[in-house]
N, C-alpha and C positions, 0 to 999 in steps of 0.2 A: 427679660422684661420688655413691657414694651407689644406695641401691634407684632400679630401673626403675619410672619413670610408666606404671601402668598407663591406658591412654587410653579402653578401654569394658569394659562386664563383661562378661563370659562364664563360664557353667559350663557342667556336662556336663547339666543340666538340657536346656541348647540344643541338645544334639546325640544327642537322647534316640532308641533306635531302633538305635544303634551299636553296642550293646552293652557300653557302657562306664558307662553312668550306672549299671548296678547295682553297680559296686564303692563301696560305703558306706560303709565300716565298717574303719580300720586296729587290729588287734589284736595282730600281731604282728611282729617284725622280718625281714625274708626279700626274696632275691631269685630270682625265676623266669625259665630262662632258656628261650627256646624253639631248638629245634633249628637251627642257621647254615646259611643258607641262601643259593646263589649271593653268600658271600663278606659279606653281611650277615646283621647279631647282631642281635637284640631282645629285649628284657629288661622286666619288671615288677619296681619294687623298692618295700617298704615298710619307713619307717624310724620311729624314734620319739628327737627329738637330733638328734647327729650321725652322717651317714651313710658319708662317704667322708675321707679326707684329703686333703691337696694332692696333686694326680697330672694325670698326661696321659697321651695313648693316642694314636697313628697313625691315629685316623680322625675323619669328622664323627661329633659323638653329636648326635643330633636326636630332640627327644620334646614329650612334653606331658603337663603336671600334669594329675592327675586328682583328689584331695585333698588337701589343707593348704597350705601354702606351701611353695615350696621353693624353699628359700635357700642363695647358693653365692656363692665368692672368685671374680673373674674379671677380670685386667687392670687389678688395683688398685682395683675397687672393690666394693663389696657388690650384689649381685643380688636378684632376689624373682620368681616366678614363680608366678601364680595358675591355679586352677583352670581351663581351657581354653585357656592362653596355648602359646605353643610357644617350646621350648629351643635353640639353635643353638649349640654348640660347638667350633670350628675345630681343625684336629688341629695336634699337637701345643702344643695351648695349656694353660697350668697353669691349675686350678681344682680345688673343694673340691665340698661339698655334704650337704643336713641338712632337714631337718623348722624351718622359720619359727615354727614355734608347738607350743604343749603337747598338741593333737591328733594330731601326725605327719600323716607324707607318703606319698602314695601317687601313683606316678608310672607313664610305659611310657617306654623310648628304643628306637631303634634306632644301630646303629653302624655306619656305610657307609665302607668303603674308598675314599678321596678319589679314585682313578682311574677310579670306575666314574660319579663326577659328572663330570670331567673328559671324559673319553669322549662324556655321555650331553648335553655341550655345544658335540662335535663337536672335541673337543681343544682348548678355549681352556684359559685357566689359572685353578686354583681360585679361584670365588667367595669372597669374605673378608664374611665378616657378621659386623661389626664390634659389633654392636647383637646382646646374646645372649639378650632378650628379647624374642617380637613376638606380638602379636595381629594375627593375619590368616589371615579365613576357608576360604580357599584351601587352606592351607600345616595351617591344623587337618583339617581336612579331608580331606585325604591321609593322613596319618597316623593318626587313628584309624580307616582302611579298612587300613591295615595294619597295623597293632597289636590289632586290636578281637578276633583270633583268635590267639593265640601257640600251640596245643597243634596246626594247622594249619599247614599251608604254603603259602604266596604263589600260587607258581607261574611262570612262567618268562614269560608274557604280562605277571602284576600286578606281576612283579618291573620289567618293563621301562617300563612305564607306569608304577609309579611313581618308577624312578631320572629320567627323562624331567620329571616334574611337579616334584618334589626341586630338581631341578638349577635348571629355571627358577623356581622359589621363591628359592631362593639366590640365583639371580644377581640377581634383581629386587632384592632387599635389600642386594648385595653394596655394598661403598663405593669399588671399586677400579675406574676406569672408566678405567686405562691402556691402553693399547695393547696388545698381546701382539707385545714382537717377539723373541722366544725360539721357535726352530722346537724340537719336541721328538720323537725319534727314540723313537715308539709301539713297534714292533714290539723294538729290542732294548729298549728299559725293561721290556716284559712280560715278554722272556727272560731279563734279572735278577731280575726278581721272581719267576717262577718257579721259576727256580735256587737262591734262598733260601730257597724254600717247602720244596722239595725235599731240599733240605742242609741245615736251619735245628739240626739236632740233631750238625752237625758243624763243626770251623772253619773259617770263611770268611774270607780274604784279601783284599784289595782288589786282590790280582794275578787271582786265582779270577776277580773280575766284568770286570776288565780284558780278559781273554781269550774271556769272555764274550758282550760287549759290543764289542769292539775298538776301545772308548773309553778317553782316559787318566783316572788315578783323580778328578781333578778335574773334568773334563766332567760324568762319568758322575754325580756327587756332584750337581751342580748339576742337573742335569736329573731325576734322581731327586727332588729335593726338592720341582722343582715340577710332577711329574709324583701324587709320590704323600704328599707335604706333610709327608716327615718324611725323613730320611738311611737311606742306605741298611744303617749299621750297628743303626739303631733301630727300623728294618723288622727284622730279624735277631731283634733283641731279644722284639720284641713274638709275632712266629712261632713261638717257642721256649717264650714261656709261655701261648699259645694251647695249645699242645702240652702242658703243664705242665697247666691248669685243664679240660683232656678227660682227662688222669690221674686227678685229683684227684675229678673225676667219676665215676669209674668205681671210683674205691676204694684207688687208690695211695699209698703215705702219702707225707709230704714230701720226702724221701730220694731214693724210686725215682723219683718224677714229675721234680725238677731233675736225675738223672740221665740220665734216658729225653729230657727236654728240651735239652738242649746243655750244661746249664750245671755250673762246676765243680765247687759244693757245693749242700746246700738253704742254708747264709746264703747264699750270691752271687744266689742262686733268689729268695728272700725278699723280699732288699733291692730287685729286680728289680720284682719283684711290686707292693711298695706302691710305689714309684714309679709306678705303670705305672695299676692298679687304686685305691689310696687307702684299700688294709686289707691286710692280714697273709692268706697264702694259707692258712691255719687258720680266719682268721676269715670268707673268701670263701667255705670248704669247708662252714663250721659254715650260713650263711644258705643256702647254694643246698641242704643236707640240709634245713633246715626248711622251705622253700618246697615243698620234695617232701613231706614229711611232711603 
């Protein structure tokens, strides 16, 4: 229980040349988000307090402090993450997160779609990095080569090199060193996930993926989950306000974006939202305007 021991020190002093040691200076609250890219999100956020609420999301979020502390609920106990340490958060796992000190925080994540680590380790079953703190120069390292340019795109080679490095980073930390004897049927899991993708702003059935899939709705449940580390109704969920916060972007107010997105009202959108996110989609709308600003 209790803050992570951190074991060596590391700042961005050490990794000077990346481009990242010039972020110096947090002054104000905002998140940047750079264009998604092959299905991965990356974000710069600066907070001053508290940042997020309690929430979860359908994928890994993977990052590293870049100022202050940042401190987050995770698994029952309190977390801490220093300046060049790296963030591992397992999807669908609840957690918070905030500024450790009266400086604030300045961070980068990315958000990787658990199927494309799964995949990119040859279809074993997700890595579990039990441990959501690690300093390890490897694993830093990767990430500030992909982080270090967000207004930039990866590219379809760096994309793949680095789900490739990712993947074996995770698994070296993973704590689960069962067996895998669950064979998992890759090709229709794609085609339900697709299908969702597809119809996420309409209602979906569990006869819908049934037919889909030509699996029964419990198979399919099971092998969804550990195909893409969350249900396949919460996949639904999470598509629909992807769909919702590219509205919200672009200037839709809360109304039309939960309509445009699936959902029945803007509260049911809402309520969606901070679950999912860990703020109110006004106040998600208000930070990502001033990070443009």
């Amino acid at each position: 229980m209790g803050f992570e021991e951190r074991r060596e020190t590391t700042s961005l002093g050490g990794v000077a040349g990346n481009g990242l040691e010039r972020l110096c200076k947090i002054g104000w609250d905002g998140i940047r988000v750079a264009p998604t890219e092959a299905g991965i999100e990356r974000i710069e956020a600066n907070f001053q307090g508290n940042g997020f609420s309690a929430h979860r999301h359908d994928t890994y979020a993977i990052g590293v402090t870049l100022q202050g502390v940042q401190r987050f609920k995770y698994r029952g106990a309190e977390r801490a993450s220093c300046p060049g340490q790296v963030i591992v958060i397992h999807p669908d796992e609840v957690h918070d997160g905030g500024a450790g000190t009266e400086t604030g925080l300045r961070y980068r994540m990315m958000y990787i779609p658990p199927e494309m680590i799964a995949e990119a380790l040859g279809g074993k079953a997700l890595p579990h990095v039990s441990t959501p703190v690690l300093t390890d120069p490897v694993f830093q390292r990767s990430l500030i080569e992909a982080l270090q340019d967000l207004d930039s795109e990866m590219g379809d080679l760096r994309v793949s090199d680095l789900l490739a490095v990712l993947a074996s980073c995770l698994n070296r930390f993973s704590d689960d060193a069962r067996p895998v004897r669950q064979t998992l049927d890759w090709p229709v899991l794609k085609m339900c996930a697709e299908f969702i993708k597809e119809h996420a702003a309409d209602p979906i059935a569990s006869a819908d993926l049934e037919a889909v899939s030509g699996l029964d709705r419990f198979a399919l449940s099971r092998q969804f989950r550990a195909a893409f580390g969350t249900s396949p109704h919460r996949y639904l969920v999470m598509r629909r306000l992807e769909q919702v916060k590219s509205g919200l972007a672009d200037g839709e107010c809360l109304a039309a974006a939960a309509t445009a997105g699936g959902f029945a009202d803007q509260s049911h959108m809402s309520r969606h939202f901070k679950r999912a996110f860990g703020m109110s989609p006004g106040k998600w709308r208000q930070l990502n305007a001033a990070s443009l600003a």
